[in-house]
DSSP file (Angstrom, degrees, kcal/mol; ACC not computed):
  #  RESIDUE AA STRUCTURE BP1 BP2  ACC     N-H-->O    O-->H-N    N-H-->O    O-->H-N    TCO  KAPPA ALPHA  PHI   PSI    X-CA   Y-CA   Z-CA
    1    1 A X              0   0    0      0, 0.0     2,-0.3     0, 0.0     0, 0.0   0.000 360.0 360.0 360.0 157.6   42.9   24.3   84.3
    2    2 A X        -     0   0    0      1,-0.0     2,-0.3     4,-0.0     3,-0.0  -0.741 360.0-109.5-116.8 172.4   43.1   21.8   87.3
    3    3 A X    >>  -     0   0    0     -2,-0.3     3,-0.9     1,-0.1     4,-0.7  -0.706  14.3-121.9 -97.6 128.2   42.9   22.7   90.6
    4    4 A X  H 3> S+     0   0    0     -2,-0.3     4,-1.2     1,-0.2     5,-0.3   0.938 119.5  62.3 -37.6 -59.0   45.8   22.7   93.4
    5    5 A X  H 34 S+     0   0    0      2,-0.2     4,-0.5     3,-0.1    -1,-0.2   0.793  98.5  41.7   5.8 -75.4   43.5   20.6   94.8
    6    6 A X  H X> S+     0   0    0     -3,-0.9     3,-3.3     2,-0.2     4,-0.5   0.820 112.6  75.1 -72.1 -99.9   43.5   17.6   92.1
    7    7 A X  H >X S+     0   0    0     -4,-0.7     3,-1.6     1,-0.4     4,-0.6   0.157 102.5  26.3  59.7 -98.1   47.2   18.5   92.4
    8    8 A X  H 3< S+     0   0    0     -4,-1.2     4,-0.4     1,-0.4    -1,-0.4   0.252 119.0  50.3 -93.8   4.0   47.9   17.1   95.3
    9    9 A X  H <> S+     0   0    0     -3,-3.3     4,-1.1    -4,-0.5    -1,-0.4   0.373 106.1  60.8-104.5   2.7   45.5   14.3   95.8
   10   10 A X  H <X S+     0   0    0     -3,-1.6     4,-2.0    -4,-0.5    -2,-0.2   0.750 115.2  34.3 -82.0 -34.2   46.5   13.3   92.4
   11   11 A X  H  X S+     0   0    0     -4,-0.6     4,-2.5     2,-0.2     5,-0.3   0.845 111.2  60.9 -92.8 -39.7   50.3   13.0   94.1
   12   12 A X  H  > S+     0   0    0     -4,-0.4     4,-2.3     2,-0.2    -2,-0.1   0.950 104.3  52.2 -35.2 -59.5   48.8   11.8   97.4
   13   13 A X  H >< S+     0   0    0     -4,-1.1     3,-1.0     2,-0.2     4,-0.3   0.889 114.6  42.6 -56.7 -84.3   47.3    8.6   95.1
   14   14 A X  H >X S+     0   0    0     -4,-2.0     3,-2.2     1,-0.3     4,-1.7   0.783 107.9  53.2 -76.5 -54.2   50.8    7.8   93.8
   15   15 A X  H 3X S+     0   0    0     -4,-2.5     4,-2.8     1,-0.3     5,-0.4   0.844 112.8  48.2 -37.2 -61.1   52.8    8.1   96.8
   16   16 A X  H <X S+     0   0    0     -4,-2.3     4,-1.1    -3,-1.0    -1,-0.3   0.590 110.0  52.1 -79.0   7.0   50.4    5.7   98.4
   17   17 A X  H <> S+     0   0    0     -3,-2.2     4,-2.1    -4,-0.3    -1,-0.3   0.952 109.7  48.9 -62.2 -53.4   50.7    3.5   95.4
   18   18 A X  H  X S+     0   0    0     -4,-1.7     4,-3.8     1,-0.2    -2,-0.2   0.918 112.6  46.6 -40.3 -60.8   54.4    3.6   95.9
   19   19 A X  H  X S+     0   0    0     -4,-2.8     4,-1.1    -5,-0.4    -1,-0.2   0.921 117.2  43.2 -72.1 -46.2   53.9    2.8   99.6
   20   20 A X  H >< S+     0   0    0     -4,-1.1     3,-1.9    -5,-0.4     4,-0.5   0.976 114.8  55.7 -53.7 -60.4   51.2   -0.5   98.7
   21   21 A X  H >X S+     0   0    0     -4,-2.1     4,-3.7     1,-0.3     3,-1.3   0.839 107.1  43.1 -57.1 -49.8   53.5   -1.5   96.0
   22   22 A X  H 3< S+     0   0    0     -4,-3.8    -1,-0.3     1,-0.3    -2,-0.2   0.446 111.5  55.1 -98.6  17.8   56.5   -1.8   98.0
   23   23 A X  T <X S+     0   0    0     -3,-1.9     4,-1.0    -4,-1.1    -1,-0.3   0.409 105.7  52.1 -77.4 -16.3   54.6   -3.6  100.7
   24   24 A X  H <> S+     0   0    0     -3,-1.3     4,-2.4    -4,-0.5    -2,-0.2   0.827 111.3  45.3 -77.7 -36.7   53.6   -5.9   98.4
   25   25 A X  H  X S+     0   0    0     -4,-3.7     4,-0.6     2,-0.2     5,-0.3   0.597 111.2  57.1 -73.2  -2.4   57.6   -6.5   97.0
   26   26 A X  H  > S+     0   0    0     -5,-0.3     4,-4.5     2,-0.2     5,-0.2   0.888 108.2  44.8 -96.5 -45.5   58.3   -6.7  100.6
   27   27 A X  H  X S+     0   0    0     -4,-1.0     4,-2.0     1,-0.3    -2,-0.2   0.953 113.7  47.4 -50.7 -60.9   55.5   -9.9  101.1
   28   28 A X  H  X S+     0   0    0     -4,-2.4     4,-1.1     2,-0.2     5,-0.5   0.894 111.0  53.6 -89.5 -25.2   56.6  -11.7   98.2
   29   29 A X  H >X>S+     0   0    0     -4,-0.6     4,-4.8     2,-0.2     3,-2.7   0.938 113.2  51.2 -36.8 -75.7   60.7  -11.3   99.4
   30   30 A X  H 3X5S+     0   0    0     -4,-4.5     4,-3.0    -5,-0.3    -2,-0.2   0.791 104.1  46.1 -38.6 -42.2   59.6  -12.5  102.1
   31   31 A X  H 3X5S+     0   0    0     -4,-2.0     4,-1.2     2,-0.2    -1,-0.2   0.500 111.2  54.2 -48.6 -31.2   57.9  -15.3  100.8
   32   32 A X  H <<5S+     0   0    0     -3,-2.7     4,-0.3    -4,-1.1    -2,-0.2   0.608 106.6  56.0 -66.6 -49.7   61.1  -16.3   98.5
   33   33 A X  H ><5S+     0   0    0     -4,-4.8     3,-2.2    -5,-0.5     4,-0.4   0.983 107.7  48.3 -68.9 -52.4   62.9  -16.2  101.7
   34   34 A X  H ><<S+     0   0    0     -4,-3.0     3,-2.5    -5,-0.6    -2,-0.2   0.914 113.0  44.8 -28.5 -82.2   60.4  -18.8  103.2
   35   35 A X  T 3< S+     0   0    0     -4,-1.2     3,-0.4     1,-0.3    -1,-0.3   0.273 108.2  59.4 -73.0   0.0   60.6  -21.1  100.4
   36   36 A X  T <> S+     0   0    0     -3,-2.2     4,-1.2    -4,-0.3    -1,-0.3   0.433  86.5  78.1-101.4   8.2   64.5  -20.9  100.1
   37   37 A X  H <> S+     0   0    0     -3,-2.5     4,-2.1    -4,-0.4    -1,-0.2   0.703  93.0  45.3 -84.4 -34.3   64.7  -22.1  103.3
   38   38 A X  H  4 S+     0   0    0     -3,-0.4    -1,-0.2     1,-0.2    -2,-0.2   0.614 108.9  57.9 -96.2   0.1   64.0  -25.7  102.1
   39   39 A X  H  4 S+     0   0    0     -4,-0.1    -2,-0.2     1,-0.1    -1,-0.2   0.968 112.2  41.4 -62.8 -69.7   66.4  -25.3   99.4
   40   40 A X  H  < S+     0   0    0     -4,-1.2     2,-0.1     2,-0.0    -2,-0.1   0.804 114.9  31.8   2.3 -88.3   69.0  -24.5  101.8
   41   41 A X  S  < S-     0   0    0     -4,-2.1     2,-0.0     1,-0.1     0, 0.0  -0.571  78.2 -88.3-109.3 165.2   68.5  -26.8  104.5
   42   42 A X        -     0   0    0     -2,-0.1     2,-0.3     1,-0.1    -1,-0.1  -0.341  50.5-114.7 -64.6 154.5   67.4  -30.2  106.0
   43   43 A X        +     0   0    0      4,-0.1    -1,-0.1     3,-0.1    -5,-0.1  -0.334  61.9 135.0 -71.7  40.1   63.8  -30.3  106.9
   44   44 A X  S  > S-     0   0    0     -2,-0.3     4,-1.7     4,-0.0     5,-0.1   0.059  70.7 -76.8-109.1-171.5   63.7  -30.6  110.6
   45   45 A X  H  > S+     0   0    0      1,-0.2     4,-1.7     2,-0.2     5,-0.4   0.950 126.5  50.9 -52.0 -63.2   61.7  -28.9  113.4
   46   46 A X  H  > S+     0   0    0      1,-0.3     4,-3.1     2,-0.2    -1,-0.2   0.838 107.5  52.4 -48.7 -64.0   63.7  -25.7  113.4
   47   47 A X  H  > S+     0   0    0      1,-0.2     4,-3.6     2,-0.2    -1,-0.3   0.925 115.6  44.1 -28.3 -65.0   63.4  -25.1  109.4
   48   48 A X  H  X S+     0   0    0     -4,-1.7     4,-2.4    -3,-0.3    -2,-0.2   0.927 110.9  47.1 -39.6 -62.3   59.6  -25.5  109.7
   49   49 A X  H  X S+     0   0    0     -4,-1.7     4,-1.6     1,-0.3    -1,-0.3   0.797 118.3  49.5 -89.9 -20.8   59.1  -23.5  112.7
   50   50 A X  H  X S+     0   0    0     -4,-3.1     4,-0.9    -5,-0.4     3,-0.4   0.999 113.7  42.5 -27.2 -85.5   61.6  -21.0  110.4
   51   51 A X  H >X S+     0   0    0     -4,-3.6     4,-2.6     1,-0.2     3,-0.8   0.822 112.6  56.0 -39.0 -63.8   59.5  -21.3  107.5
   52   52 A X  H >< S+     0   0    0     -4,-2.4     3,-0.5     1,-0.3     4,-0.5   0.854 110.9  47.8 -29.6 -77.9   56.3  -21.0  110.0
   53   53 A X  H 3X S+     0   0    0     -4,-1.6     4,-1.0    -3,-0.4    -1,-0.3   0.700 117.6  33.9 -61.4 -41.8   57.7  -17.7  111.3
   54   54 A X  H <X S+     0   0    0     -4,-0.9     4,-1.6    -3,-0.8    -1,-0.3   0.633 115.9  55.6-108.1 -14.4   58.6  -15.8  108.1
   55   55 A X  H <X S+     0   0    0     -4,-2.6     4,-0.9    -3,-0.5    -2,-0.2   0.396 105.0  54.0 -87.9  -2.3   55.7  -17.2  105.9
   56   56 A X  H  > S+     0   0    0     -4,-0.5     4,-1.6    -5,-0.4    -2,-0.2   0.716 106.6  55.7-112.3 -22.2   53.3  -15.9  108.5
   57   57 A X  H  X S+     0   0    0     -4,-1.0     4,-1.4     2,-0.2    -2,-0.2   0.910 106.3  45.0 -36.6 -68.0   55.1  -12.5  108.0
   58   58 A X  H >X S+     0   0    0     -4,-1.6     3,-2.3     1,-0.2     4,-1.9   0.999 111.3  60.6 -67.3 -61.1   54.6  -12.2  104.1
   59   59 A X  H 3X S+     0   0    0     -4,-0.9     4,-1.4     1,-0.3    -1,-0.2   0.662 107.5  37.7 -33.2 -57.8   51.3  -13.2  105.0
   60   60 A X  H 3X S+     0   0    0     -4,-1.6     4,-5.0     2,-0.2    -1,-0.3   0.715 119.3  49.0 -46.6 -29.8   50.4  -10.1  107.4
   61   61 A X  H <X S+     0   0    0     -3,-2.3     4,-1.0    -4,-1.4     5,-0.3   0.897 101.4  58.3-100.2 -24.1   52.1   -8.1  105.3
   62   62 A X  H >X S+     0   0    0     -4,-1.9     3,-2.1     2,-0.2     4,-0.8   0.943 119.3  44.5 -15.5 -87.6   50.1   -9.6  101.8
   63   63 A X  H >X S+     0   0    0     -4,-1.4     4,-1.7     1,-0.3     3,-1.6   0.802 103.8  51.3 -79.3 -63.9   47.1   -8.3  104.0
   64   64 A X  H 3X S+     0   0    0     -4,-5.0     4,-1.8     1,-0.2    -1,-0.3   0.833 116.6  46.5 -72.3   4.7   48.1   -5.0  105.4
   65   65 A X  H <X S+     0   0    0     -3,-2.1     4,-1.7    -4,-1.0     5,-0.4   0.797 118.6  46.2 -85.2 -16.6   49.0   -4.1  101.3
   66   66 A X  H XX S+     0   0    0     -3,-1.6     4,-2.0    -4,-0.8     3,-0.6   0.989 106.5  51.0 -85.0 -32.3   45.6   -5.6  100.5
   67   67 A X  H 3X S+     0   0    0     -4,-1.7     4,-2.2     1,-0.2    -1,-0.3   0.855 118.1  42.5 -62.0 -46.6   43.7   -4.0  103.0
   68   68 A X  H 3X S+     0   0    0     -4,-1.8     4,-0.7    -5,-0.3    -1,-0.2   0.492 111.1  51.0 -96.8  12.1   45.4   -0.3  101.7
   69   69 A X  H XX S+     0   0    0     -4,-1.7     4,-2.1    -3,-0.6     3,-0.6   0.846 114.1  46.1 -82.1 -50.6   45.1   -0.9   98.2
   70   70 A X  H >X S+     0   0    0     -4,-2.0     3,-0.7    -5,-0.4     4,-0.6   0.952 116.8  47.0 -62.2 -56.0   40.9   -1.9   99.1
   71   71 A X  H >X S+     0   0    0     -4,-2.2     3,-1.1     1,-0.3     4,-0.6   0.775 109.5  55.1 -68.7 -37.7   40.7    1.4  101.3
   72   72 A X  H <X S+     0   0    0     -4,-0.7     4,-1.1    -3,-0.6     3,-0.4   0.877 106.7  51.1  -9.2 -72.6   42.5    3.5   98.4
   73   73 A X  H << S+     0   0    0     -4,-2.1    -1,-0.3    -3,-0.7    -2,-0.2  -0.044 109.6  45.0 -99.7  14.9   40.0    2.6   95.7
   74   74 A X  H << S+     0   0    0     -3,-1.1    -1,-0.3    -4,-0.6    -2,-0.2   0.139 106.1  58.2 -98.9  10.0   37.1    3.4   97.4
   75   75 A X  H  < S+     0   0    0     -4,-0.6    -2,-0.2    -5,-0.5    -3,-0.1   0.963 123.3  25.7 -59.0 -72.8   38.7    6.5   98.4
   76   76 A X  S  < S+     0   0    0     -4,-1.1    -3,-0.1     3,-0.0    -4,-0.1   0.720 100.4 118.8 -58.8 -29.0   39.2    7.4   94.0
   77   77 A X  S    S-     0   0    0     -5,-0.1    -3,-0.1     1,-0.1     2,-0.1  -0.022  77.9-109.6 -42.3 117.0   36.1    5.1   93.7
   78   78 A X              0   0    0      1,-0.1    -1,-0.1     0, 0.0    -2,-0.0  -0.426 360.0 360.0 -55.6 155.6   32.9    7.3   92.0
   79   79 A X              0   0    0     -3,-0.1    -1,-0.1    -2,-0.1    -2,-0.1   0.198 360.0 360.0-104.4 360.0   30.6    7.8   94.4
């Protein structure tokens, strides 16, 4: 029989897969959005400093999913 316990660190893991996952779709949108920028538009300062702005977004936000995925899995991580 499992334990309430296992229960609800078993749902605990998925939600905060859910929550990594959909910081990770958020990073690569973002990232899409960057790169459609030059589709778009002329290159000039303003695009870049566009581009600059919203690529430096998905970037932080790449990291904080990678940073809670690492800290996850040594949470479930044998000891």
């Amino acid at each position: 029989m499992t334990s309430p316990v296992s229960i609800f660190r078993g749902a605990d893991e998925e939600d905060e897969q859910a929550r990594i996952n959909a910081m990770f779709y958020e990073a690569d949108k973002l990232e899409d959005i960057a790169y459609r920028l030059f589709d778009e538009s002329t290159r000039d300062a303003g695009v870049w400093q566009h581009f600059n702005e919203v690529k430096s977004a998905a970037d932080a936000k790449r990291t904080e999913a990678c940073r809670a995925w690492m800290n996850m899995r040594r949470k479930v991580a044998p000891v």
